[in-house]
C-alpha positions as CSV (number, residue, x, y, z in Angstrom):
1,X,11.5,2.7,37.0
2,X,8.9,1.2,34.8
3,X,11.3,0.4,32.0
4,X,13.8,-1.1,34.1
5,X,11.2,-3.5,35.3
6,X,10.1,-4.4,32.1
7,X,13.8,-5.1,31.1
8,X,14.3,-7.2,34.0
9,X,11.0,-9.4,33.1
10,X,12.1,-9.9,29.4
11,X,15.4,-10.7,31.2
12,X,13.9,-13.3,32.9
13,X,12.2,-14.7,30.0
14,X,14.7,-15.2,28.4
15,X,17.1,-16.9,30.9
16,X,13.7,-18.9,31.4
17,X,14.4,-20.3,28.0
18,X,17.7,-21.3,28.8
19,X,16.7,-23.3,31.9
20,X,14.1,-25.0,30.3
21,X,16.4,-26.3,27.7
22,X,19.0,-26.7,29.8
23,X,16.9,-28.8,32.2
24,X,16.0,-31.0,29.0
25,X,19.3,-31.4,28.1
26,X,20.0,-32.8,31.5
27,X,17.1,-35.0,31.0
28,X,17.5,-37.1,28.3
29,X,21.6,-37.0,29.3
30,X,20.4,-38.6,32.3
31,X,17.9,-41.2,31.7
32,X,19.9,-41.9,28.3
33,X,23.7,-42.3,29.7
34,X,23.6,-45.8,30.7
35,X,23.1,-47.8,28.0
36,X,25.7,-45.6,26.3
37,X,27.9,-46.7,28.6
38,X,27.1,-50.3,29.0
39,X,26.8,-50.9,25.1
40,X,29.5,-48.5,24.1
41,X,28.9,-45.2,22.2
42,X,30.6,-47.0,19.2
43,X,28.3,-49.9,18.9
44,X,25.4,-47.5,19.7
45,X,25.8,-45.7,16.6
46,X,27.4,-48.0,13.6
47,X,27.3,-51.9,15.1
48,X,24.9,-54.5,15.8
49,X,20.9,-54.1,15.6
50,X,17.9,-53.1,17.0
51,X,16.7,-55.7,19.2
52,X,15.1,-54.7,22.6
53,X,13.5,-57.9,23.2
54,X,17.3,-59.5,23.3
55,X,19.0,-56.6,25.2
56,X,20.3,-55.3,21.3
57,X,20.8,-51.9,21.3
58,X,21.7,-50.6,17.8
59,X,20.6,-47.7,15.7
60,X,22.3,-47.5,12.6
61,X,19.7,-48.5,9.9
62,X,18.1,-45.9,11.7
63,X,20.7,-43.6,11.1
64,X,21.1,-44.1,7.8
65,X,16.7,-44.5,7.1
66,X,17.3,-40.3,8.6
67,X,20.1,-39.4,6.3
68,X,18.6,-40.2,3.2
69,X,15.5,-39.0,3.8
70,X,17.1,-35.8,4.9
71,X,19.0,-35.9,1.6
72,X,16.3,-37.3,-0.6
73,X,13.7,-34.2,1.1
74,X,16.5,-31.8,0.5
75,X,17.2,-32.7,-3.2
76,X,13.6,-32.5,-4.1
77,X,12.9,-29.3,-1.6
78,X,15.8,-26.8,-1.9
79,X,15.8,-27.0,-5.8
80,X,12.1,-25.6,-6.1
81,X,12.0,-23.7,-3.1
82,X,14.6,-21.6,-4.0
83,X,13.5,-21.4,-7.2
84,X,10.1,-19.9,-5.6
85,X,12.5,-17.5,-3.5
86,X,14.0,-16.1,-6.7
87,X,10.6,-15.2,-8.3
88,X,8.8,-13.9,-5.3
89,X,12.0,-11.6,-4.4
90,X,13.5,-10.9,-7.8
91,X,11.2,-11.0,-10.7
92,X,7.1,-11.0,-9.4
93,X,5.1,-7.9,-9.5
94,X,4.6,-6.5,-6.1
95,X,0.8,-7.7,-5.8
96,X,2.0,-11.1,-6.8
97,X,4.6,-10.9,-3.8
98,X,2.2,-9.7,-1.4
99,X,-0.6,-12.9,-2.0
100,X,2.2,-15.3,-2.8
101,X,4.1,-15.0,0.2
102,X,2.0,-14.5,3.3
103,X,0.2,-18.2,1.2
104,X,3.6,-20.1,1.3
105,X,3.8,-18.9,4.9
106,X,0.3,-20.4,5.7
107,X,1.6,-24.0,4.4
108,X,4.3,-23.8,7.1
109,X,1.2,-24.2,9.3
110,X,-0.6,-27.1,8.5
111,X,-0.4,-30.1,10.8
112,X,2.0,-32.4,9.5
113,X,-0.4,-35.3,10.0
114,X,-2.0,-33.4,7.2
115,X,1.2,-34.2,4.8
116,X,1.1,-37.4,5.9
117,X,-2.6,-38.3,5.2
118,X,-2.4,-37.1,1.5
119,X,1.0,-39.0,1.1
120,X,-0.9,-42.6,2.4
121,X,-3.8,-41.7,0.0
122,X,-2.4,-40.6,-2.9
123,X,1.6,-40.8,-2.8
124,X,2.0,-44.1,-1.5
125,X,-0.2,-45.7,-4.0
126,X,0.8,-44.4,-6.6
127,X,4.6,-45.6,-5.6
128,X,3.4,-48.9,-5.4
129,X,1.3,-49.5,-8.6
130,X,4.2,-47.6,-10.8
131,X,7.6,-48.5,-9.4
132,X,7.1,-51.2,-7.4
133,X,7.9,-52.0,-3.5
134,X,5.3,-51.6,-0.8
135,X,4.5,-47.8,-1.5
136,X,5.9,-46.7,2.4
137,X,9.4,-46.2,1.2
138,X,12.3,-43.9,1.0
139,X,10.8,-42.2,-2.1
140,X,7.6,-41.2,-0.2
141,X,9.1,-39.6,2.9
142,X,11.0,-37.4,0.9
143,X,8.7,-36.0,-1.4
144,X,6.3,-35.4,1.8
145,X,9.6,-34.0,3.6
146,X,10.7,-32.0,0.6
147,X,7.1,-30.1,0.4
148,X,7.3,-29.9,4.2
149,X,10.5,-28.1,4.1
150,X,10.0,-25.6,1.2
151,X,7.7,-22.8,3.2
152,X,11.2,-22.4,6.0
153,X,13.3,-22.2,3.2
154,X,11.3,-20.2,1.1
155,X,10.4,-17.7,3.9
156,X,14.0,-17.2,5.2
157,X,15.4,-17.2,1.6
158,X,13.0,-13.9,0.5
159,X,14.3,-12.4,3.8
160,X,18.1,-12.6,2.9
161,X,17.4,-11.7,-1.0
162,X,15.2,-8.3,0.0
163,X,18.5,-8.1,2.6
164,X,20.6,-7.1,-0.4
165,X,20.7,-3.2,-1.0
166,X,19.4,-1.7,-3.5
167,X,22.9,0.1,-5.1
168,X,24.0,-3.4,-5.8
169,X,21.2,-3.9,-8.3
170,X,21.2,-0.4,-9.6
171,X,24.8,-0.6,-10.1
172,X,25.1,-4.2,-12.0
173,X,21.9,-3.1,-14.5
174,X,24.1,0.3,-14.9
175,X,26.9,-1.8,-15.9
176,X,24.3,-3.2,-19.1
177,X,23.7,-6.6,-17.2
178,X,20.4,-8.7,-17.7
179,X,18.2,-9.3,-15.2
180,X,19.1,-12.6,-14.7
181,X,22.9,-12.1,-15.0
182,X,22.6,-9.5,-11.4
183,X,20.4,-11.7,-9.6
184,X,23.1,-15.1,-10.3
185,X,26.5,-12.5,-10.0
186,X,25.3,-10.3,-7.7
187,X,22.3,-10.5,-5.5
188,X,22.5,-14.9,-4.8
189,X,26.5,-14.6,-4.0
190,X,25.5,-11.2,-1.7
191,X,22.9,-13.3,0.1
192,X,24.5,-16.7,0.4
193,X,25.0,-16.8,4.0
194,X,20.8,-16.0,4.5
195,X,20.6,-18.9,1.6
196,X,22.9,-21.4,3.5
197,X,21.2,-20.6,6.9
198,X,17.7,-21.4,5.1
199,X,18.9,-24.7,3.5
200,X,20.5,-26.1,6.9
201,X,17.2,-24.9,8.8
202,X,15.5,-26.8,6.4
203,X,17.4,-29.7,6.9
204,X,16.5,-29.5,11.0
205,X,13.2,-29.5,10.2
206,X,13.3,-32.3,8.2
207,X,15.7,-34.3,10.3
208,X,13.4,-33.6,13.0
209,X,9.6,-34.3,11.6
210,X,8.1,-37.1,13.4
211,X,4.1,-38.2,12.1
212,X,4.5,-37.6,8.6
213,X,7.2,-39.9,8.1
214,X,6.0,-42.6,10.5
215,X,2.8,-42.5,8.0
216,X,4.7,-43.0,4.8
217,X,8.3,-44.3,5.9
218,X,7.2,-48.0,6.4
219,X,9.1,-48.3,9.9
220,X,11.2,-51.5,8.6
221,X,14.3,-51.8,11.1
222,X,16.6,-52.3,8.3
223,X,19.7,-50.4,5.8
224,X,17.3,-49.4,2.5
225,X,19.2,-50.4,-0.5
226,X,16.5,-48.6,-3.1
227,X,14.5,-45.4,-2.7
228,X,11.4,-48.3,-2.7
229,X,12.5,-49.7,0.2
230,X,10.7,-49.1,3.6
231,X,12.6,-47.3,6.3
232,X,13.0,-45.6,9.7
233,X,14.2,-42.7,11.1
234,X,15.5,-41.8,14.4
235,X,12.3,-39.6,15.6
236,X,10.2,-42.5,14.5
237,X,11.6,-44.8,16.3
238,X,11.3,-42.6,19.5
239,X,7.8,-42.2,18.3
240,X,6.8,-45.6,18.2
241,X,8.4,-47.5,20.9
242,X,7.7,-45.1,23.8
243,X,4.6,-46.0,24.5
244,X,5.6,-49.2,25.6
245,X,9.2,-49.5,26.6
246,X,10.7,-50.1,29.9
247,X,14.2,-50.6,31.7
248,X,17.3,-51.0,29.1
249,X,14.5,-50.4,26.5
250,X,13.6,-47.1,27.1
251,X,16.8,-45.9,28.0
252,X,18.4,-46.8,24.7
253,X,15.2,-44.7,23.1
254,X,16.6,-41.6,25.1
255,X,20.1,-42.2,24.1
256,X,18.6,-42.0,20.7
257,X,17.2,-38.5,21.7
258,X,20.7,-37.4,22.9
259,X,22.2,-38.2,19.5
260,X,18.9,-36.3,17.6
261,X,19.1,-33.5,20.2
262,X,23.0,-33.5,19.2
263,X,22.7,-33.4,15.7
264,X,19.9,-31.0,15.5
265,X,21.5,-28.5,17.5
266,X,24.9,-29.0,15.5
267,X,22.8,-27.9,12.1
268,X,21.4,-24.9,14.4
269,X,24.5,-23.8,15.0
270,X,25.8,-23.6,11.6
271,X,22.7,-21.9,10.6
272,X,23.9,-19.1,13.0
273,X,27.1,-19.0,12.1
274,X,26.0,-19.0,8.2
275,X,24.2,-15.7,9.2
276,X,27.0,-13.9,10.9
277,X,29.4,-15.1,8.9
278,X,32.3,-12.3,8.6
279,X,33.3,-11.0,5.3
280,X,37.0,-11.8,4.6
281,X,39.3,-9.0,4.3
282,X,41.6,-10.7,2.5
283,X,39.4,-11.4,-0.9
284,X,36.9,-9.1,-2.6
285,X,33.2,-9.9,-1.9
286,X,31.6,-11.7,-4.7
287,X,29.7,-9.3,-5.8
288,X,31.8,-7.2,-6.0
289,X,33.9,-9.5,-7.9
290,X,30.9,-9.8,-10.2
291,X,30.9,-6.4,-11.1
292,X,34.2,-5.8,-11.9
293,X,33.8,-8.5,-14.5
294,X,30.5,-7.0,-15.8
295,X,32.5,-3.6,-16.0
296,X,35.4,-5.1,-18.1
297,X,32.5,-7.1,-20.3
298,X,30.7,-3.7,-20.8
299,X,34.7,-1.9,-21.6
């Protein structure tokens, strides 16, 4: 009896869940489906500009301000947290791994206000007096991004490298392979799904961060056309016009939500389906593809 009650209240929770999203999905669908219908879904996203005051609903500079500061955060980001993965997984004593990983975990905690004080007092100056511009640019929302993101990806990258058994190790070393030849033949193809999962989850998060990059971004309605130019994302531009907007206005700020909310949950889902990916029957796994050529190398 007990336990049936207690699976009936984590039922509940969960299906709680659901309805809350579900509820803010109907939301922001609701208060944001009007001015996609009276400007067009078309001209929403890729024509004309951003002018509430004239009744101009536009958001693709801040389209394309998100996009490459989701690239620019991922190209500085994924490199080095990866990197970290490696180390702490593969090749650090087990003392190291045990104070180096719970600390990266820590950094996932700070405020991202945080980030985005020390990029105004020492990143964006810096920009500024060496290569030009205004300092709030491209370049210094994704280098705050890129740190920002690096604890997620670290984190869920250790988890799918320790994933990989044991035997595949034992058996690649057996075969007379290096160290580093069985972690890049054997153990990074074996875990590629957890890697890919981490990576696009890294990418939400930095599609998604609001304060940090309303700090450092600049917030200048316009296409950048150098990583020195000022820019502005989508969440920013919820962020800062809320406060005041009204009517039409505010409207076209939650359509801007439904087309965040829909490519945020689009880059969750592929994160799931990287996890669960099914091994093809067809073709030999990787690593095991690995090993045979580690066997005819040793032969």
């Amino acid at each position: 009896m007990r336990a049936a009650l207690v699976r009936r209240a984590l039922q509940m929770i969960a299906f709680s869940a659901i309805g809350v999203l579900a509820l803010i999905t109907v939301f922001i669908v609701r208060e944001g489906a009007p001015v996609l219908y009276k400007t067009g879904v078309g001209h929403f996203l890729f024509g004309g500009a951003w002018r509430p005051l004239e009744g101009e609903f536009g958001i693709w500079p801040m389209i394309v301000g998100s996009t490459v500061v989701t690239i620019g955060a991922l190209a500085i980001g994924v490199p080095l947290a990866l990197a970290c993965a490696i180390v702490l997984a593969e090749l650090a004593p087990p003392r190291a791994r045990a104070l180096l990983k719970p600390t990266i975990e820590l950094l996932a905690g700070i405020p991202s206000v945080v980030y985005g004080f020390m990029g105004v007092v020492l990143l964006v100056p810096w920009i500024r007096e060496h290569l030009g511009g205004p300092g709030p640019s491209v370049l210094a929302a994704s280098v705050i991004l890129g740190i920002m993101i690096m604890p997620t990806i670290i984190g869920i990258s250790i988890d799918a490298l320790q994933a990989v058994p044991r035997s595949y190790r034992e058996g690649s070393r057996a075969l007379g392979a290096t160290e580093w030849q069985t972690i890049r033949m054997v153990v990074l193809p074996a875990a590629r799904s957890g890697l890919v999962a981490a990576v696009i989850l890294g990418m939400g998060r930095a599609l998604g961060e609001t304060m940090a990059v309303i700090m450092v971004a600049g917030n200048s309605v316009r296409v950048p056309h150098a990583i020195t130019d000022p820019v502005r994302t989508l969440t920013a531009n919820i962020a800062l016009e809320m406060g005041y907007a009204s009517g039409d206005h505010a409207r076209a700020l939650f359509a801007t939500a439904i087309v965040l909310f829909v490519i945020v949950m689009a880059l969750n889902s592929l994160a799931s389906l990287a996890r669960r990916r099914p091994r093809r029957r067809t073709r030999r796994p990787l690593w095991r593809r690995a090993l045979g050529a580690l066997s005819r190398g040793a032969r």
